[in-house]
C-alpha distance (Angstrom), angle and dihedral (degrees) to the residues before:
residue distance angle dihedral
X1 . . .
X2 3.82 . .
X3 3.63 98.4 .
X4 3.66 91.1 61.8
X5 3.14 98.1 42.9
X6 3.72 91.6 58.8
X7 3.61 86.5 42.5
X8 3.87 90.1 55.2
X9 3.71 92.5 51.5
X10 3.93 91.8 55.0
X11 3.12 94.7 49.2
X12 3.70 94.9 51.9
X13 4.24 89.5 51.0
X14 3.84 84.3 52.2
X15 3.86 89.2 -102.7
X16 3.60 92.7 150.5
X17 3.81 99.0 158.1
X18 3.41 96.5 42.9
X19 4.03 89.9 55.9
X20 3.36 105.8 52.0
X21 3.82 103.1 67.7
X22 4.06 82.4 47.4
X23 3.78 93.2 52.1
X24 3.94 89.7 48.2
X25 3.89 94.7 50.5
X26 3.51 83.6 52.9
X27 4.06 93.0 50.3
X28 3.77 80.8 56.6
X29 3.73 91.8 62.0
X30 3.33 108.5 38.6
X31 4.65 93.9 44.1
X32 3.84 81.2 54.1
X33 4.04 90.0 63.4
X34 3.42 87.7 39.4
X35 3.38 98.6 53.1
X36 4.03 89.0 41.5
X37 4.24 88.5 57.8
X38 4.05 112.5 14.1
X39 3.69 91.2 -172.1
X40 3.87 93.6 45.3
X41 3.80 95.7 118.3
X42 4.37 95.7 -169.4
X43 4.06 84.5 51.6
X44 4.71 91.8 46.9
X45 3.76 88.4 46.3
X46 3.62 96.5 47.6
X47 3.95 87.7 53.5
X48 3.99 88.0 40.9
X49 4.00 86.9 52.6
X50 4.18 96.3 49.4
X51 3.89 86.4 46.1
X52 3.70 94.0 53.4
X53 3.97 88.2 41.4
X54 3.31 95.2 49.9
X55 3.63 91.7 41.8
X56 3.70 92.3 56.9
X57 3.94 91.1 47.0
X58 4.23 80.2 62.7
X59 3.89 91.0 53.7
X60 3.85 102.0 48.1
X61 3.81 87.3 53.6
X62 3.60 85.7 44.5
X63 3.93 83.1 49.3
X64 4.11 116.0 88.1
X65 4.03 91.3 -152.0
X66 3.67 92.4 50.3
X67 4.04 104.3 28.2
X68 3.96 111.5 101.1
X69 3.36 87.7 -153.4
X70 3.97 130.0 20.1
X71 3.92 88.4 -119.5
X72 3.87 118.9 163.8
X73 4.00 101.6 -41.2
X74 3.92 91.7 -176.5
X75 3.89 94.1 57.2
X76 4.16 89.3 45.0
X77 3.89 87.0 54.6
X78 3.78 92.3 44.4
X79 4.16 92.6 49.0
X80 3.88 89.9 36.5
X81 3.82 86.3 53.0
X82 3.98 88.6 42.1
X83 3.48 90.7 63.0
X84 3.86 105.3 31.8
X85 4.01 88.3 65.4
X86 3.71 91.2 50.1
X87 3.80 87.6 52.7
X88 3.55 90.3 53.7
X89 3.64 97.1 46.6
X90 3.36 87.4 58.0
X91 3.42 90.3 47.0
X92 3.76 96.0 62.8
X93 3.79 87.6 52.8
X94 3.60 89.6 61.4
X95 4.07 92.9 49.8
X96 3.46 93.5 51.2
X97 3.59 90.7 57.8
X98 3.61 91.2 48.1
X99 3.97 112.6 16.9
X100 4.08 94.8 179.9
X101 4.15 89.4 57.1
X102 3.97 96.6 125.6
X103 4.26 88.0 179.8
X104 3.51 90.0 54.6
X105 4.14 90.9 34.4
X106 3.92 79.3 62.6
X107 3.90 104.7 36.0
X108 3.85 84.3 58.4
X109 3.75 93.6 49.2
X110 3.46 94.3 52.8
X111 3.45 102.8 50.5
X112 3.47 88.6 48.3
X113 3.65 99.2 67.1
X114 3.76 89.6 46.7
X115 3.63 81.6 60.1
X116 3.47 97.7 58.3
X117 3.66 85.5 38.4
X118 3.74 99.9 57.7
X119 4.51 84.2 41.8
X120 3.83 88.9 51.8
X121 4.00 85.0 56.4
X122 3.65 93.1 46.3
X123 3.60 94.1 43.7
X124 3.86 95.4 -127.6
X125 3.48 114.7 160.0
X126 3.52 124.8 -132.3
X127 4.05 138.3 97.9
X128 3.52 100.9 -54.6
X129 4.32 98.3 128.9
X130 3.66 81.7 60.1
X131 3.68 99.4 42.9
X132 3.90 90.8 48.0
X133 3.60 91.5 43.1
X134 4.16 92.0 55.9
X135 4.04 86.7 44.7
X136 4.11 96.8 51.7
X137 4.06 87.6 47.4
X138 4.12 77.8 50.1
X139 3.64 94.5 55.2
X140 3.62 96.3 36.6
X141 3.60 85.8 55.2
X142 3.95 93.4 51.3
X143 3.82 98.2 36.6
X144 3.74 100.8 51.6
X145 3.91 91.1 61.9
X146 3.42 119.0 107.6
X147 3.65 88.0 -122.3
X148 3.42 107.6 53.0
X149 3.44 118.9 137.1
X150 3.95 130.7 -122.0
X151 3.73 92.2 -106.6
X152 4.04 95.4 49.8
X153 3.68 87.7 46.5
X154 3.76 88.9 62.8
X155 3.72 102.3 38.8
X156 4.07 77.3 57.4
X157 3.57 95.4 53.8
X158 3.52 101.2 42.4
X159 3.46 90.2 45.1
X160 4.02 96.6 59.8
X161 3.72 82.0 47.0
X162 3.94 104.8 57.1
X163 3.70 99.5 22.4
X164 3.82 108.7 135.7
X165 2.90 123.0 -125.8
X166 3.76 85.9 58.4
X167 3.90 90.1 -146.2
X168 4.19 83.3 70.7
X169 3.96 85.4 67.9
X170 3.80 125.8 114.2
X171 3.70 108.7 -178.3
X172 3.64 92.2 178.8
X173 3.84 97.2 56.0
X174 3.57 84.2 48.3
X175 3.87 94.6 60.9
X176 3.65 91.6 45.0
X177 4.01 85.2 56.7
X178 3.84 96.8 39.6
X179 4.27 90.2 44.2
X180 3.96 83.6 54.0
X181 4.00 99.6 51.2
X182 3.59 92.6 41.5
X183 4.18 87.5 52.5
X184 3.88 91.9 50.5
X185 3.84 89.5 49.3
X186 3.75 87.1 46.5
X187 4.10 88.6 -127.6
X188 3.84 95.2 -67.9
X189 4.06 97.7 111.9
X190 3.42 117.8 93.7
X191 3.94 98.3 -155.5
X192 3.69 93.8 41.3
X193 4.35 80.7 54.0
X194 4.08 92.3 50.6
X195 3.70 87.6 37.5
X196 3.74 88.0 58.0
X197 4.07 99.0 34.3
X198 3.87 84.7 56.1
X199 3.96 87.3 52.2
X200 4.17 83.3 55.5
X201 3.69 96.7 46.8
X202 4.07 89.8 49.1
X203 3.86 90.0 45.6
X204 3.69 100.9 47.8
X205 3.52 96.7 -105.0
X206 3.62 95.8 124.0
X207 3.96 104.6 158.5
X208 4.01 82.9 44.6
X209 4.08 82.7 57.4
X210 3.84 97.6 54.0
X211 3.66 95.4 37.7
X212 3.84 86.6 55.4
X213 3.46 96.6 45.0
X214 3.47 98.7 51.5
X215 3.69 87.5 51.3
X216 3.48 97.4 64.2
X217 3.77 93.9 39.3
X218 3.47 83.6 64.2
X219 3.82 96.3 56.1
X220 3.95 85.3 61.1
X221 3.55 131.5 95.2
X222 3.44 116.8 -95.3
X223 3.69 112.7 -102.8
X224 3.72 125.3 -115.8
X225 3.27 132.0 -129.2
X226 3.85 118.7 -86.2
X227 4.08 86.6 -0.3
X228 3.62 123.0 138.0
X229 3.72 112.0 -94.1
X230 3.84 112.9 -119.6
X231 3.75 120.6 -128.1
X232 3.72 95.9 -122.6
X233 3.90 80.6 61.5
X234 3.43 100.3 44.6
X235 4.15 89.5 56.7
X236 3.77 96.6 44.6
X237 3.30 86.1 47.3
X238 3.60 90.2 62.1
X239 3.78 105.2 46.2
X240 3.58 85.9 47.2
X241 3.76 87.6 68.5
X242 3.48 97.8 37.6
X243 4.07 109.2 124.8
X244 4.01 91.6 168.3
């Protein structure tokens, strides 16, 4: 869909504003075939995947590293949150249409710790610990397959990264996860990289971390002058010049 796509590329320049509206125009299209078919799978993911998007959009601008400006972090959290549970309401749907889905097992486990993530921020109160603890034992589950894909790997990793509260992190598993995406992309991702350097940095493994990270910032473009600065860039560029 070319809306998102546009909306996608914003958000990766930081364009936060500017990719909102697109990612709600394409919410539009996407409930409409939902609400055509409710068991049309294609049609619930594609609303699952715009939520999540746009969701993510919410938490870079939340994000100091990635924010252009510092902007209203508490109101990025609550929209970012807004949207996350939506995704994972929808989410559900999907599962109980197919019970055995690991992907979607996975998606749903992911977003779920960011929910408890962006509610630990805000200070809500509620279950969250538990509900993040049930999704990490999901994505444990998942990742340590022999078969798990790229994609699972990193929800995995990122997951025992960010989890809140921060005792719920495993650095170590999220190495193992991050070592095994970057194998089966044979090194040449960027995200799969930062994913990985991040996994370092949270470990200890600090020289691993810039090493890493200045691996995949090699793999991007070279960046012109007076350009916007991409936000892959922006957190390579950090863990690159990490010394603790």
């Amino acid at each position: 869909m070319l809306l998102r796509k546009e909306a996608n590329a914003l958000e990766r320049l930081g364009e936060y504003a500017q990719a909102v509206p697109l990612f709600e125009q394409s919410l539009v299209i996407v409930a409409r075939n939902v609400d055509q078919d409710p068991k049309d799978t294609r049609a619930l993911f594609d609303l699952v995947t715009v939520k999540d998007d746009e969701a993510k959009s919410y938490e870079d601008a939340a994000d100091p590293v990635q924010a252009a400006t510092s902007g209203d972090r508490r109101a990025n959290l609550v929209f970012a949150e807004k949207n996350l549970a939506q995704a994972a309401a929808g989410l559900e749907r999907l599962l109980k249409l197919d019970p055995a889905n690991d992907v979607w097992k996975a998606f749903l486990a992911s977003v779920q710790v960011r929910i408890g993530v962006a509610r630990s921020a805000l200070h809500k109160p509620g279950n969250s610990e538990e509900l993040s603890r049930k999704a990490l034992a999901t994505l444990k589950e998942v990742a340590e397959r022999q078969q798990a894909s790229p994609m699972v790997l990193d929800q995995a990793a990122n997951a025992f990264l960010i989890v809140e509260p921060a005792a719920l992190r495993n650095p170590q598993f999220a190495v193992a996860c991050a070592e095994r995406e970057v194998a089966m992309s044979h090194g040449k991702t960027p995200s799969n990289l930062l994913t990985l350097a991040q996994a370092y940095r949270a470990s200890g493994q600090i020289e691993k971390s810039r090493t890493t990270a200045m691996e995949g910032l090699a793999l991007l473009p070279a960046l012109q002058p007076e350009s916007v600065k991409p936000n892959i860039r922006k957190r390579l560029e950090k863990e690159a010049q990490t010394r603790f």
